[in-house]
C-alpha positions in Angstrom: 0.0 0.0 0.0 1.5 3.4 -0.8 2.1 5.9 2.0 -0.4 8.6 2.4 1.2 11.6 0.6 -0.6 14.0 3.7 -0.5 12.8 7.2 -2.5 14.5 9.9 -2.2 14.8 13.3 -4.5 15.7 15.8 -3.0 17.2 19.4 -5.5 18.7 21.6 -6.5 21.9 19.5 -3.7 21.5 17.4 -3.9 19.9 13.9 -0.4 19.0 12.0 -0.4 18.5 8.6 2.6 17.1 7.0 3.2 16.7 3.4 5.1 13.1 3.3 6.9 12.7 0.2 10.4 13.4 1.9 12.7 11.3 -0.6 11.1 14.0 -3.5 11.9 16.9 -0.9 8.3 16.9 -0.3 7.4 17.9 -3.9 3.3 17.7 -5.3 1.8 15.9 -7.5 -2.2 15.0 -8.0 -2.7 12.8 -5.6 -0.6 15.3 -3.0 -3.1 17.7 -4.5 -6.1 15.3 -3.5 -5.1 14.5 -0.5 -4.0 18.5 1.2 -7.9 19.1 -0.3 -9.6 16.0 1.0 -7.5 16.9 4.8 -8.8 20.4 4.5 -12.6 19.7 3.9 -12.1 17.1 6.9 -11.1 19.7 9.4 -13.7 22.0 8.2 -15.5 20.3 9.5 -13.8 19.8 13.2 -15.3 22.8 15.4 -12.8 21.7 18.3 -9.6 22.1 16.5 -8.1 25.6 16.8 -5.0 26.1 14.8 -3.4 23.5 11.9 0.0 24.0 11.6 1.4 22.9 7.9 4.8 21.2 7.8 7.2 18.8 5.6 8.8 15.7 6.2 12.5 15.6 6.0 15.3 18.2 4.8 12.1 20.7 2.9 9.0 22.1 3.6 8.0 21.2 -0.4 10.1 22.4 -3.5 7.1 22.4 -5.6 5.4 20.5 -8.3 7.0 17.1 -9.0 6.4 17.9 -12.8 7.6 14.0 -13.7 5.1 12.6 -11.3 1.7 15.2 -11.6 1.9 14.7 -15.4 2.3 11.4 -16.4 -1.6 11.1 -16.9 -2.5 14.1 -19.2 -6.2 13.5 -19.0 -6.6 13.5 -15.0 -4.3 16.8 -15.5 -6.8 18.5 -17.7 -9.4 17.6 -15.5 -7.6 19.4 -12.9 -7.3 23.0 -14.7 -10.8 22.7 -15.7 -12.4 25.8 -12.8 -15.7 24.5 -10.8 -18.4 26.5 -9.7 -16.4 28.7 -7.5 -13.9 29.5 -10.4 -10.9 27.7 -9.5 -9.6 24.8 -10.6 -7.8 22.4 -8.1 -4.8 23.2 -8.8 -5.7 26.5 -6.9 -8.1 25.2 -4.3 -5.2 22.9 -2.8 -3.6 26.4 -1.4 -6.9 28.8 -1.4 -8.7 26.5 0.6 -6.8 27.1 3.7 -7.7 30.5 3.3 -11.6 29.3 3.7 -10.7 27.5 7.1 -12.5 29.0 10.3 -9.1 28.7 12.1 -5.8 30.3 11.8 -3.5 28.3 9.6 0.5 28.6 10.0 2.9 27.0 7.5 5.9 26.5 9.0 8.8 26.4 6.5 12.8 24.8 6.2 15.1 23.5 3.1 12.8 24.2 0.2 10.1 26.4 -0.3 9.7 26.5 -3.8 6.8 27.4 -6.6 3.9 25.3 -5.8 5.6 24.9 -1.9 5.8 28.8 -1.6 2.0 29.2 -2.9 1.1 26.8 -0.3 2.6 28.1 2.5 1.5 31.9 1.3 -2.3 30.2 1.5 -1.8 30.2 5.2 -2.6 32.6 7.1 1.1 33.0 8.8 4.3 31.7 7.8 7.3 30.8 10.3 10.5 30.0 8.2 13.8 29.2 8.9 16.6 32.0 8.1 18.6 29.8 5.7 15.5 28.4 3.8 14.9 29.0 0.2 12.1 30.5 -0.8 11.7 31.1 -4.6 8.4 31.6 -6.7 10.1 28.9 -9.4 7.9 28.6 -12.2 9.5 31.4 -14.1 12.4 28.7 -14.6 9.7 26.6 -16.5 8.5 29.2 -18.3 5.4 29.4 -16.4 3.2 31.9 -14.4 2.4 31.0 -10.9 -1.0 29.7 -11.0 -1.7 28.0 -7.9 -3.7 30.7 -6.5 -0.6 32.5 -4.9 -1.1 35.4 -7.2 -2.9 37.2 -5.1 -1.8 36.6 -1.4 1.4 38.1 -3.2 -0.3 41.2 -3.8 -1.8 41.7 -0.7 1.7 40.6 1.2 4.4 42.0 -0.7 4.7 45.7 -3.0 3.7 45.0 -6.2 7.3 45.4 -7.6 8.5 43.3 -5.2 6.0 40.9 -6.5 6.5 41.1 -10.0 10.3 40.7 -9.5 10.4 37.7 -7.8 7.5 35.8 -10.0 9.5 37.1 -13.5 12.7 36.2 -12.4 12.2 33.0 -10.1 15.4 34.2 -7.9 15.9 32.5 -4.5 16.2 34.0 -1.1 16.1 33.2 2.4 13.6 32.8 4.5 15.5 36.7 6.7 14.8 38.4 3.5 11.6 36.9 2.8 10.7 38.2 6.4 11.7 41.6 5.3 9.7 41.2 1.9 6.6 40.6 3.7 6.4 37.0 1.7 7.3 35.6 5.8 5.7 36.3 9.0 8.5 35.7 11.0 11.7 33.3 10.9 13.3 31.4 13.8 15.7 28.8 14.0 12.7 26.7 15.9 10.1 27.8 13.8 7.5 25.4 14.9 8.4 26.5 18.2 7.5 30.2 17.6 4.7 29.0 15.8 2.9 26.8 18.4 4.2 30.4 20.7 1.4 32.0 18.7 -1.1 29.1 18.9 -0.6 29.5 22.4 -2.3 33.1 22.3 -4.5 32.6 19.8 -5.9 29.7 21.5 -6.5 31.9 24.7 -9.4 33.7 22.6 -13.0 33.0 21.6 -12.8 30.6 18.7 -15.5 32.0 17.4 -14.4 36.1 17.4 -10.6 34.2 15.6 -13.2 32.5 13.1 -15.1 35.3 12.3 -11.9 38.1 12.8 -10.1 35.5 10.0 -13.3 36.1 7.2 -13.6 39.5 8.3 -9.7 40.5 7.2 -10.0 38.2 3.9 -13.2 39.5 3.1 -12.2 43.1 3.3 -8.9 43.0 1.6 -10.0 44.0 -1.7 -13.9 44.9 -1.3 -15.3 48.6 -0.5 -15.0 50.4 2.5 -19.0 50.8 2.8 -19.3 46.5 2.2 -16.8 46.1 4.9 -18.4 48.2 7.8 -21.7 46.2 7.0 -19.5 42.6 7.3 -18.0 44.2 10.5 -21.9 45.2 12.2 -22.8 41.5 10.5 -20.3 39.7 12.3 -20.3 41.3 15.6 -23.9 41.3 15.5 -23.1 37.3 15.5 -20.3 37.4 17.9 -22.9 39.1 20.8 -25.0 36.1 20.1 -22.4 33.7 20.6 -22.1 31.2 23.5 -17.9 31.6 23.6 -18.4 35.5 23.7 -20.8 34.8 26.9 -17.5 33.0 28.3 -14.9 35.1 27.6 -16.9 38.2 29.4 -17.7 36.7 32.6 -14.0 35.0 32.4 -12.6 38.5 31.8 -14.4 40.0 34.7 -13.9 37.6 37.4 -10.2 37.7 35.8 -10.0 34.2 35.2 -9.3 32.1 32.5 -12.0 31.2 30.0 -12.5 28.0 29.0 -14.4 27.7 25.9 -16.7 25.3 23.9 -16.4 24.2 20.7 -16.4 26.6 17.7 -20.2 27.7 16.7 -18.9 30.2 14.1 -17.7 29.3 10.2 
């Protein structure tokens, strides 16, 4: 039987997912694709996790499409590109759909981070890299655009020159300098360690208010300023509903500490 390409991990509030292909440097192909999608939809679908962490096995986080491996069958490719309802395809679902998640999503990134790996971690909602790891937006090498949905977190994390340089040119840098680009959140030489540091606050809050905080700042990245002070009253109209925000009010006036139920919200 082959090994799952995805493992998951479930640690108290804590879900790790791993990409599991470490003798290809973690690198995707469809069935990787499949399986990151099929793991997503699962912990949806789980209102008592709170964060998922996103990891690789072995010397790289993922050095991006294993091009040898995701085309052998042309046909199941094509099927791929084709967009669904929502106007992606799955090649861009795999890394948007962590955006969709009602809980905060943190890649956490060593070795490799290249194209498809880069688009993936820049789908989560923080990334925690190593100093030394290689971060490159690789598909200029191939002649390609990226097209994995990373298009547009780039926008909205980096200057648009920034951007442009580094997808026409496919240049490597660190994971320091991708700190300093804005493509990182933050790099450590324990970066799973400052990323569970994190968890460890977020966790502390309604996980309902992180929910609906997380759709609030996707939703109005790019929409109107009048559409997103009517999904602010909409959400906190919500929030003063919610069981958790009950907790958290009488925790924070007897000064104690809350401890909440499972997520209603998202």
């Amino acid at each position: 039987m082959t090994e799952s390409r995805v493992l998951t991990e479930i640690d108290g509030p804590i879900a790790y997912v791993t990409l599991n292909r470490p003798d290809k440097l973690n690198g995707v192909d469809l069935d990787t694709i499949d399986e990151l999608i099929a793991t997503a939809t699962a912990l949806k679908a789980d209102r008592d996790i709170r964060a998922i962490v996103l990891r690789g096995n072995g010397r790289s986080f993922c050095a991006g499409l294993d091009f040898g491996s995701a085309f052998e069958d042309k046909k199941r490719v094509a099927r791929f590109f084709l967009a669904g309802p929502r106007s992606v395809n799955r090649f861009q679902k795999v890394n948007q759909i962590w955006r969709e998640l009602p809980v905060p999503v943190i890649a956490v990134v060593h070795g490799h981070c290249y194209g498809a790996g880069v688009q993936l971690a820049v789908g989560a909602d923080f990334r925690f890299t190593t100093p030394d790891a290689t971060w490159s937006i690789l598909e200029a090498k191939w002649g390609l655009v990226p097209d994995m949905s990373g298009t547009v977190p780039f926008g909205e994390l980096m200057k648009a020159d920034v951007a442009m340089r580094l997808a026409m040119t496919g240049e490597s840098i660190s994971g320091e300098r991708a700190v300093e680009l804005g493509l990182a959140t933050e790099a450590s030489d324990d970066p799973l360690a400052a990323a569970l540091a994190l968890v460890d606050r977020i966790v502390e809050r309604s996980p309902d208010s992180v929910a609906a905080t997380k759709r609030l700042m996707y939703a109005t990245r790019r929409g109107s300023v009048r559409s997103a002070y009517r999904l602010e009253r909409k959400l906190q109209a919500i929030m003063f509903k919610a069981r958790n925000t009950a907790i958290a009010r009488k925790a924070g006036t007897a000064k104690e500490t809350p401890v909440f139920g499972p997520r209603s919200f998202g």
